[in-house]
N, C-alpha and C positions, 0 to 999 in steps of 0.2 A: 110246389112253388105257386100254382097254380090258386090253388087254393089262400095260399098268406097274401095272396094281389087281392084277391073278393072281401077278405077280413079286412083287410089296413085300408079296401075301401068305404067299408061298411065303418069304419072308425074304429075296429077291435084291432089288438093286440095280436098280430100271426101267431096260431100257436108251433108256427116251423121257430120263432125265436124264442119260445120258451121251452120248449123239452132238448133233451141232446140227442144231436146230428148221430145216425147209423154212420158208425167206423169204418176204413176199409185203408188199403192201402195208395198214399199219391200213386201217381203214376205221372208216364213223361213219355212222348213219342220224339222220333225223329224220321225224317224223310230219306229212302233212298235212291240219289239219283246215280245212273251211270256218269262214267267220266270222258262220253262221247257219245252223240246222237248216233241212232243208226237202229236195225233190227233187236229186239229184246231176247237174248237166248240166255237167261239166267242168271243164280245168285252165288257165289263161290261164298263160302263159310258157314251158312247153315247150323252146319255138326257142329259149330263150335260155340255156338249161343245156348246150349243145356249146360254148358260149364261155368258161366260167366253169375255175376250176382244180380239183382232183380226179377228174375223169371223173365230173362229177355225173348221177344215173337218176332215172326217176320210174316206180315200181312201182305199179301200180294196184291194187287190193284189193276199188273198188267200179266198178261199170257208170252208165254213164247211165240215167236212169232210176232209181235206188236211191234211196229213202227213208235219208236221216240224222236221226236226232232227235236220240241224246245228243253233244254235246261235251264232255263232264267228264270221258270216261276212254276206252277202246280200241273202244269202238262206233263211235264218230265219225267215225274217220281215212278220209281215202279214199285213202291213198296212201303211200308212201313213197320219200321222196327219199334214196339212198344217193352218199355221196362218200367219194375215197381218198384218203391223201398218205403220209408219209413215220413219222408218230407219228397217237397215235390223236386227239391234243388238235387237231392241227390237222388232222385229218379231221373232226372234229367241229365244228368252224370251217368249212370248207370244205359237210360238209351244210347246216348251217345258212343260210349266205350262198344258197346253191342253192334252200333251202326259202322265203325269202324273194324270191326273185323270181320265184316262183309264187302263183295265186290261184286257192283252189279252189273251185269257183261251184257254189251251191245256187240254185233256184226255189222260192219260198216257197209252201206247199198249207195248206189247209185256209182259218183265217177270216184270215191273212197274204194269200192269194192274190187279187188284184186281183176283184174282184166277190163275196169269199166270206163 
């Protein structure tokens, strides 16, 4: 890319727009947040993303043991589920379907936590 910014400054033709782009498969992520702040102790469904279509992943971001408070925006996530297909809409389809057959478990701490 790099490279087609110096040429089309130079006044040449990027040769990135004239040969064809190396192929590969869209892909599509989605974010997984739990469904309540609190300590991070894991993902339930794992095992069941080898069966699913895409080649669906679960990238992890946080450790057990990790304090989540916010869910409103990029603090939260503890994970990311990546799936591929043929266009990006149904890669995006295909994470999604993968992102919902997980469950990402918080233990509630402070005056939520059982005796607090």
């Amino acid at each position: 890319v790099y490279e087609a910014m110096i040429e089309a400054a130079l006044g040449r033709r990027p040769r990135l727009m004239v040969g064809d782009l190396p192929g590969g498969p869209a892909v599509a992520f989605v974010l997984g947040y739990p469904a309540a702040p609190g300590v991070f102790s894991g993902v339930v469904g794992l095992d069941r993303l080898p069966g699913m279509p895409g080649t669906p992943a679960w990238y992890p971001v946080k450790q057990a043991g990790d304090l989540i408070e916010h869910l409103d925006d990029s603090r939260g996530y503890a994970g990311i589920v990546y799936a591929e297909a043929e266009t990006a809409e149904l890669a995006t389809h295909r994470a999604v379907a993968a992102a919902g057959a997980l469950r990402v478990l918080t233990d509630p701490v402070g005056r939520e936590a059982p005796g607090g």
